[in-house]
DRENTI-761507 format. One record per atom (N, C-alpha, C): residue in one letter; x, y, z. Coordinates in pm, whole numbers, plus 50000, padded with zeros to 5 digits. Atoms other than C-alpha are relative to their C-alpha. Layout:
BEGIN
aXYZ ...
END
This chain:
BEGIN
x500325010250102 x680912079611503 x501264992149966 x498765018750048 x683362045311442 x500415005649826 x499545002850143 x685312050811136 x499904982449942 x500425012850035 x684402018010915 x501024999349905 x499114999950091 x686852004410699 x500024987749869 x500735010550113 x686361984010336 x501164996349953 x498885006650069 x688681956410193 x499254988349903 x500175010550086 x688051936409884 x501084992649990 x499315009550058 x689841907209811 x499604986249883 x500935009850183 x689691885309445 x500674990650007 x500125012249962 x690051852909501 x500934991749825 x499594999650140 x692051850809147 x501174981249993 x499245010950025 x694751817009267 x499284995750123 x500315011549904 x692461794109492 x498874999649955 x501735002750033 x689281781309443 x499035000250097 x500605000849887 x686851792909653 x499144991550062 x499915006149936 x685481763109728 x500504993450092 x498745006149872 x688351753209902 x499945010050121 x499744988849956 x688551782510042 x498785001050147 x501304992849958 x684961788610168 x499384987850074 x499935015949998 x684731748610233 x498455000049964 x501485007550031 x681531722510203 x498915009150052 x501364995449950 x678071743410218 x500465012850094 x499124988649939 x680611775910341 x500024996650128 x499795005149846 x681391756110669 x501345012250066 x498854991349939 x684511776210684 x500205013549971 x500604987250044 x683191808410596 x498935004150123 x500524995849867 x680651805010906 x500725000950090 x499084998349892 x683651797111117 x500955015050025 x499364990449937 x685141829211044 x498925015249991 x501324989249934 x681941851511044 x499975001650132 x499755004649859 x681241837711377 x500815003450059 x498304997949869 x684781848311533 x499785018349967 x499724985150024 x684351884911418 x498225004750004 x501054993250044 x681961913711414 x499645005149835 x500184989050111 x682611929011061 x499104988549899 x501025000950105 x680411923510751 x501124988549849 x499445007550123 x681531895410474 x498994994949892 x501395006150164 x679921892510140 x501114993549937 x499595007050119 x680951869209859 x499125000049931 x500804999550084 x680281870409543 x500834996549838 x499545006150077 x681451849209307 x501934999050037 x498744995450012 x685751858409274 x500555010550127 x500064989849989 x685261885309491 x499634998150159 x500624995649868 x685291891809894 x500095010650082 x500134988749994 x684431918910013 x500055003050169 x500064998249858 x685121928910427 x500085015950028 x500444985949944 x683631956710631 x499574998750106 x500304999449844 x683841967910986 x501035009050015 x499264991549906 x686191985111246 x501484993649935 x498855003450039 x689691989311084 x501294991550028 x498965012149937 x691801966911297 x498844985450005 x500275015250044 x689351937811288 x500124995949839 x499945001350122 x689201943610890 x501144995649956 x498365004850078 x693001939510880 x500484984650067 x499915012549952 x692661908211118 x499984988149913 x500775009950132 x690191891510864 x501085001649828 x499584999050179 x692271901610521 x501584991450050 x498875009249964 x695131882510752 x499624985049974 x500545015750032 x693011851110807 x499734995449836 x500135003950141 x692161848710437 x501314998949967 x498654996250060 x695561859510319 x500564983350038 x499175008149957 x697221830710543 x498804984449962 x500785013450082 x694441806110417 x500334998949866 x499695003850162 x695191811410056 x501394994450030 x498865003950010 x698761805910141 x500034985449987 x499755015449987 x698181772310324 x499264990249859 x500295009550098 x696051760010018 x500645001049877 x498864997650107 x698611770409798 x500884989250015 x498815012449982 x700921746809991 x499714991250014 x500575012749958 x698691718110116 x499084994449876 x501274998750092 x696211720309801 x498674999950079 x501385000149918 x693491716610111 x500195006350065 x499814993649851 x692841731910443 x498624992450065 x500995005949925 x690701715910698 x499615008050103 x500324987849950 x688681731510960 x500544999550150 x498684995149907 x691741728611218 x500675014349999 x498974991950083 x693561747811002 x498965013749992 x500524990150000 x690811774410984 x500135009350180 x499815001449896 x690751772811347 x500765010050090 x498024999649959 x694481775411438 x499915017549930 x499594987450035 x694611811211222 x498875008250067 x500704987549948 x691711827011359 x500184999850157 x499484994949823 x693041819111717 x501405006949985 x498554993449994 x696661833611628 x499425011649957 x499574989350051 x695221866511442 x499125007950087 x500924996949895 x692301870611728 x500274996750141 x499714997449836 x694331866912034 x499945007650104 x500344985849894 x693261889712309 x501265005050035 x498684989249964 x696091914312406 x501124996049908 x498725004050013 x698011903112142 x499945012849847 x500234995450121 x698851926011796 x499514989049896 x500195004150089 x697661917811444 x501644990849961 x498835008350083 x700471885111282 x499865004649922 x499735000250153 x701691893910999 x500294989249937 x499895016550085 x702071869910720 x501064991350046 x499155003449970 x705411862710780 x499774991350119 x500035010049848 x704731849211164 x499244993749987 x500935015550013 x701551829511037 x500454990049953 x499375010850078 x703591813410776 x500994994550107 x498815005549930 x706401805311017 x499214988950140 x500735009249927 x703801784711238 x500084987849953 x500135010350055 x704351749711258 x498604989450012 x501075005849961 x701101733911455 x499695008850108 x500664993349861 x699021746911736 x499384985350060 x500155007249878 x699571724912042 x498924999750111 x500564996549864 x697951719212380 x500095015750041 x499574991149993 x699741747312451 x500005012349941 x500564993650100 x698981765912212 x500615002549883 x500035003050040 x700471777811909 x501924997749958 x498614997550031 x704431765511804 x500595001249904 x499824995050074 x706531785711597 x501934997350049 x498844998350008 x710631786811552 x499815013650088 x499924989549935 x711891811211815 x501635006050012 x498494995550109 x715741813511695 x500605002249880 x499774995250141 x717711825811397 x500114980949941 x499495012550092 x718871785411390 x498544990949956 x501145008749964 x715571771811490 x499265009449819 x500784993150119 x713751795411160 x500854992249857 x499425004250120 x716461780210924 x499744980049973 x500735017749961 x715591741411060 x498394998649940 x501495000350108 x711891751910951 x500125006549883 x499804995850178 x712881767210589 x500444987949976 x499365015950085 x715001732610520 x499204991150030 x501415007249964 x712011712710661 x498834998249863 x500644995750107 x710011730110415 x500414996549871 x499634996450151 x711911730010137 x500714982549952 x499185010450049 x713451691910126 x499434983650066 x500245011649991 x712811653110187 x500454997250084 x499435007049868 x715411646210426 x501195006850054 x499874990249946 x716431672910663 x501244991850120 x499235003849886 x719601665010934 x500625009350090 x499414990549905 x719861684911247 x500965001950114 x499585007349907 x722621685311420 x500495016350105 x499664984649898 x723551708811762 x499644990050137 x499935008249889 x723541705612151 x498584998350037 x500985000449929 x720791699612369 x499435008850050 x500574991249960 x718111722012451 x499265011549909 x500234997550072 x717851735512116 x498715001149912 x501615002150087 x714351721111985 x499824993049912 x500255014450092 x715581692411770 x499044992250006 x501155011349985 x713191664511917 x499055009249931 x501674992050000 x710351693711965 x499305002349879 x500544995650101 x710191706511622 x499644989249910 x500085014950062 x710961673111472 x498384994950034 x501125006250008 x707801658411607 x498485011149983 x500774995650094 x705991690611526 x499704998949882 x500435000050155 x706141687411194 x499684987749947 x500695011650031 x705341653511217 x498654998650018 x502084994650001 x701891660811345 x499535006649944 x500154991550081 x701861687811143 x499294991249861 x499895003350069 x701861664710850 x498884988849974 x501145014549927 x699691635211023 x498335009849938 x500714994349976 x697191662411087 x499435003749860 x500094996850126 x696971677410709 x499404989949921 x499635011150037 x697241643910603 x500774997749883 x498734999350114 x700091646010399 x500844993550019 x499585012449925 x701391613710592 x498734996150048 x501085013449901 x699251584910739 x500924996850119 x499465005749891 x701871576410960 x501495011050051 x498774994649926 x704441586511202 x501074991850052 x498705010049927 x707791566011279 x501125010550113 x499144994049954 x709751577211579 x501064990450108 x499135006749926 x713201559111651 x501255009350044 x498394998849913 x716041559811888 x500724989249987 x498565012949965 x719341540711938 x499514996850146 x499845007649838 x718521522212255 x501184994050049 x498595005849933 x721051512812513 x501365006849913 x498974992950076 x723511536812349 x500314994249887 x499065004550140 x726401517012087 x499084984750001 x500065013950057 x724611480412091 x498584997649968 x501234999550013 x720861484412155 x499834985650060 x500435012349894 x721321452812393 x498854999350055 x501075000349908 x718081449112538 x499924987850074 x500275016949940 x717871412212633 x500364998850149 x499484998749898 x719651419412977 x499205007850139 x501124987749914 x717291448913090 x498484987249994 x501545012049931 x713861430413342 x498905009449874 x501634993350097 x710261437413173 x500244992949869 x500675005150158 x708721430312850 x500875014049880 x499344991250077 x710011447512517 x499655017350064 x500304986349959 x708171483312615 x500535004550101 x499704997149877 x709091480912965 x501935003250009 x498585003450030 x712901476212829 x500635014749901 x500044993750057 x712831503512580 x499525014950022 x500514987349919 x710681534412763 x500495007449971 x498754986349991 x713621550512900 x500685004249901 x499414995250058 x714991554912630 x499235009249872 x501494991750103 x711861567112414 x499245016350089 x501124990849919 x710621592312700 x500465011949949 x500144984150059 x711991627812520 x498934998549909 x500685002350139 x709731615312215 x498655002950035 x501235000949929 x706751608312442 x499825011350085 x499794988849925 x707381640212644 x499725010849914 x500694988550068 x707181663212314 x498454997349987 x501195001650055 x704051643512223 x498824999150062 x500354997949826 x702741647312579 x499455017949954 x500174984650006 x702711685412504 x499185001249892 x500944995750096 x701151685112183 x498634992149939 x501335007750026 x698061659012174 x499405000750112 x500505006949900 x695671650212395 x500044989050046 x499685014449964 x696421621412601 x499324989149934 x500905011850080 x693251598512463 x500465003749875 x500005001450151 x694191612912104 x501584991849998 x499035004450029 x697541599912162 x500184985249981 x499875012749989 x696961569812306 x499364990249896 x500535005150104 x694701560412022 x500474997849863 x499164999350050 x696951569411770 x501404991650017 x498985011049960 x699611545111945 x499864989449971 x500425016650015 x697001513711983 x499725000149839 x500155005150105 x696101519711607 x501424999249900 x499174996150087 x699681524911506 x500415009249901 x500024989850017 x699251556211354 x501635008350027 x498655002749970 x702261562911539 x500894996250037 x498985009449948 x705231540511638 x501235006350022 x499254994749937 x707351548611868 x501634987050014 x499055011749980 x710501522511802 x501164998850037 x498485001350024 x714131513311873 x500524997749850 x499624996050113 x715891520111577 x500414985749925 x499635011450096 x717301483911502 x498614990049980 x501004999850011 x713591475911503 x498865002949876 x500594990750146 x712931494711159 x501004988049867 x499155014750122 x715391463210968 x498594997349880 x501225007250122 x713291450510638 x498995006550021 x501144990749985 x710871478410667 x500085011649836 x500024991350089 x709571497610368 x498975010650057 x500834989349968 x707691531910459 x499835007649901 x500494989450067 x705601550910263 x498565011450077 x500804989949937 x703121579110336 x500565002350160 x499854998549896 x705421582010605 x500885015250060 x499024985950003 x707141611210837 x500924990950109 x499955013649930 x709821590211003 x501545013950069 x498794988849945 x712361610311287 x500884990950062 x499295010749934 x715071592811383 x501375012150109 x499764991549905 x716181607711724 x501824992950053 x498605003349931 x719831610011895 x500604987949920 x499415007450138 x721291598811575 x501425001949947 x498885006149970 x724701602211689 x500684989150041 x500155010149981 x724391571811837 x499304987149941 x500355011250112 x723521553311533 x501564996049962 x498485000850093 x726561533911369 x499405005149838 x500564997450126 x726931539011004 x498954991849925 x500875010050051 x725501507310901 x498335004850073 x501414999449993 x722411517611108 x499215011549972 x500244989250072 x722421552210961 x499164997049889 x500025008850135 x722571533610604 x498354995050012 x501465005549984 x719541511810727 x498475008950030 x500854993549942 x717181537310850 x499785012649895 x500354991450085 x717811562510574 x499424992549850 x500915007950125 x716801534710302 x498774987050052 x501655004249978 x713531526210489 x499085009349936 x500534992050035 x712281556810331 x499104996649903 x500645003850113 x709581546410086 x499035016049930 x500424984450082 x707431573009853 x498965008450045 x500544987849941 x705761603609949 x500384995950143 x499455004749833 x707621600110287 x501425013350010 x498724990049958 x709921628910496 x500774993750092 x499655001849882 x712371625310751 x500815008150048 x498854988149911 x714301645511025 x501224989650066 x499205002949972 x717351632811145 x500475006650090 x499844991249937 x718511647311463 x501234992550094 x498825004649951 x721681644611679 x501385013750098 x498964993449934 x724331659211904 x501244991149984 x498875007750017 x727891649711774 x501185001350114 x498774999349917 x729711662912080 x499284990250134 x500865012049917 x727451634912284 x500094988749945 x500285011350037 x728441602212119 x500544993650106 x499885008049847 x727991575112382 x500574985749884 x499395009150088 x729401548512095 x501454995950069 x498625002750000 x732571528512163 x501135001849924 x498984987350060 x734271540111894 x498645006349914 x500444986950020 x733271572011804 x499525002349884 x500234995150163 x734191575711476 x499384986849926 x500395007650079 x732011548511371 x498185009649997 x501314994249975 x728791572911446 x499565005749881 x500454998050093 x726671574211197 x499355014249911 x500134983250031 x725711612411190 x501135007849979 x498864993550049 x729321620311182 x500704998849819 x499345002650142 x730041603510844 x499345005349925 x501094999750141 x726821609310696 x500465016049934 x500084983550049 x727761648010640 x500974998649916 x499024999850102 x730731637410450 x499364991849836 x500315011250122 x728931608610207 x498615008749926 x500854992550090 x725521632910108 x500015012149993 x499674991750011 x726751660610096 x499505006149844 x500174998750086 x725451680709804 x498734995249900 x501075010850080 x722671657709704 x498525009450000 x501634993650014 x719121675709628 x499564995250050 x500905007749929 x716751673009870 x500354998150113 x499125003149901 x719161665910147 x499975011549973 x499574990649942 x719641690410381 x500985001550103 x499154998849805 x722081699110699 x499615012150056 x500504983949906 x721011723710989 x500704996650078 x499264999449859 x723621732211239 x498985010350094 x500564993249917 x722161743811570 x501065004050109 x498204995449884 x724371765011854 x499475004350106 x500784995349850 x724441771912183 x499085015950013 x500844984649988 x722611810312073 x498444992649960 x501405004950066 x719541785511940 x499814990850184 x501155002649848 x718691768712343 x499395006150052 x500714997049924 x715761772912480 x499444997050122 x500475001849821 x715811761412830 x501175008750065 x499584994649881 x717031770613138 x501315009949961 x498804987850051 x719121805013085 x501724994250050 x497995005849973 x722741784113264 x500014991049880 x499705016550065 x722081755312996 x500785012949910 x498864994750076 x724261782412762 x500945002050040 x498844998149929 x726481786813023 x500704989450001 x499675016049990 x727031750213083 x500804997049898 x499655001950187 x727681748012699 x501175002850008 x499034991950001 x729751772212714 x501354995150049 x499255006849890 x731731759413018 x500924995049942 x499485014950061 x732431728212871 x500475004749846 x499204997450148 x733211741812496 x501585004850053 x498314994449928 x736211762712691 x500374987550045 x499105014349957 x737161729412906 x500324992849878 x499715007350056 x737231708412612 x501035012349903 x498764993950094 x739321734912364 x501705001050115 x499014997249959 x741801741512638 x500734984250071 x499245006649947 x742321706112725 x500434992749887 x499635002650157 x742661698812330 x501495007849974 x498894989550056 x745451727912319 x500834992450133 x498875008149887 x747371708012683 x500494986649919 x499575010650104 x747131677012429 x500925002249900 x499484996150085 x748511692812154 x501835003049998 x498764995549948 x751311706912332 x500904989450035 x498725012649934 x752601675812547 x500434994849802 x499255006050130 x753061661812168 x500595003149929 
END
């Protein structure tokens, strides 16, 4: 005989309408995914079945009250998305902790921070208006960055998505390069379109493009622009000057986030020290709301030499800093 196992839960900080959604739409969705037994009754839900699905289900609720704690809604994505992470075949029961640390569920399925630096980039995400990440390549800057922009789209806790680059490195010359503006600009947009490649469906993307939904721009492109309801990432933002730092961080209009992302030992600028991610850490420093996330070569996630590489090159460049030092 099956040992059966009983969990109440009281519904005491959410409203179970929210909870339970329109006409319990999201209450059939998670009947439906399980065998065990769910009553409601008023405050009060009550689950019964086989002890590891029971602790599945008191997960899915659990991590639903959370998100309507934080979103004030949940949609039936969002119902979705947790009962495929806590009902994965061969996989254990998530604990809260790893549901909460989910940023969206991709094509791919679902993405979460997978370093100590990458977990601290999603706490300051969380916790602030305008987040600046800076570290080498390979790390998960773009990736996460435009997670949490869909993230946000998706919720709807933004209407829109802005995602610029510095084109043509220090000048953003385009006039020189053949083709039409897009055809001129691409190359230099394709990491952006490459995360967002992974996490939409092509028609949802492309629809989302023609309605503007999201804009994919060159950064001196964003001039006399006010944004609101927006999530706006402004990519390889070492290669901003200051002035276009300046410009791009006071496009920000209300209820609006942004990520800022950058590699400072990669400025392709003519002079250097005019790069706009290098100063900015000195001028907001301290400011509420503002954040900084350093990322290091122990936070890449590609190819196991890209730390080596890093590496490499951190030794070449200190030891040809200490031959400098010396001749002088």
């Amino acid at each position: 005989m099956s040992v059966i196992s009983k969990k109440n839960i009281v519904l005491r900080e959410v409203d179970p309408l929210i909870l339970l959604g329109k006409n319990d739409t999201f209450l059939k969705l998670i009947e439906n995914s399980f065998d065990s037994k769910i009553v409601v009754r008023g405050e009060n839900v009550t689950l019964e079945g086989e002890p590891e699905e029971v602790e599945k289900l008191e997960n899915v609720f659990s991590e639903l009250i959370f998100l309507i704690n934080r979103n004030k809604i949940i949609r039936k994505k969002d119902v979705e998305t947790v009962i495929r992470m806590v009902n994965s075949k061969g996989e254990k029961t998530k604990t809260k902790e790893e549901l909460d640390s989910v940023i969206i569920f991709g094509r791919n399925g679902y993405l979460k921070p997978k370093t100590e630096g990458q977990k601290r980039y999603v706490g300051s995400v969380m916790k602030n208006d305008i987040v600046f990440v800076i570290g080498p390549a390979g790390t998960g800057k773009t990736y996460l960055a435009v997670a949490f922009a869909l993230s946000h789209l998706k919720n709807s806790v933004v209407k829109k998505i802005i995602l610029a680059r510095p084109a043509v490195e220090a000048g953003e010359s385009l006039g020189f390069l053949p083709g039409d503006l897009r055809e001129k600009i691409e190359p230099y947009l394709r990491p952006v379109y490459d995360s967002l490649f992974d996490m939409l469906p092509p028609e949802k993307l492309k629809t989302y493009i023609e309605k503007q939904v999201i804009e994919i721009i060159p950064l001196a492109y964003m001039r006399g622009r006010n944004l609101d309801n927006s999530f706006l990432i402004l990519d390889e933002a070492q290669n901003a000057t200051s002035m276009q730092m300046k410009m791009f961080l006071t496009r920000i209009g209300i209820n609006s986030k942004a990520i800022v992302n950058g590699d400072i030992t990669q400025i392709d600028l003519y002079d250097k020290g005019n790069s706009g991610l290098v100063q900015i850490q000195s001028i907001l420093k301290n400011i509420s709301g503002i954040d900084f996330v350093y990322l290091h070569k122990e936070d890449v996630i590609r190819h196991r030499l890209v730390k080596e590489i890093i590496h490499a090159y951190d030794n070449h460049e200190a030891k040809n800093n200490g031959n400098n030092k010396a001749e002088k």
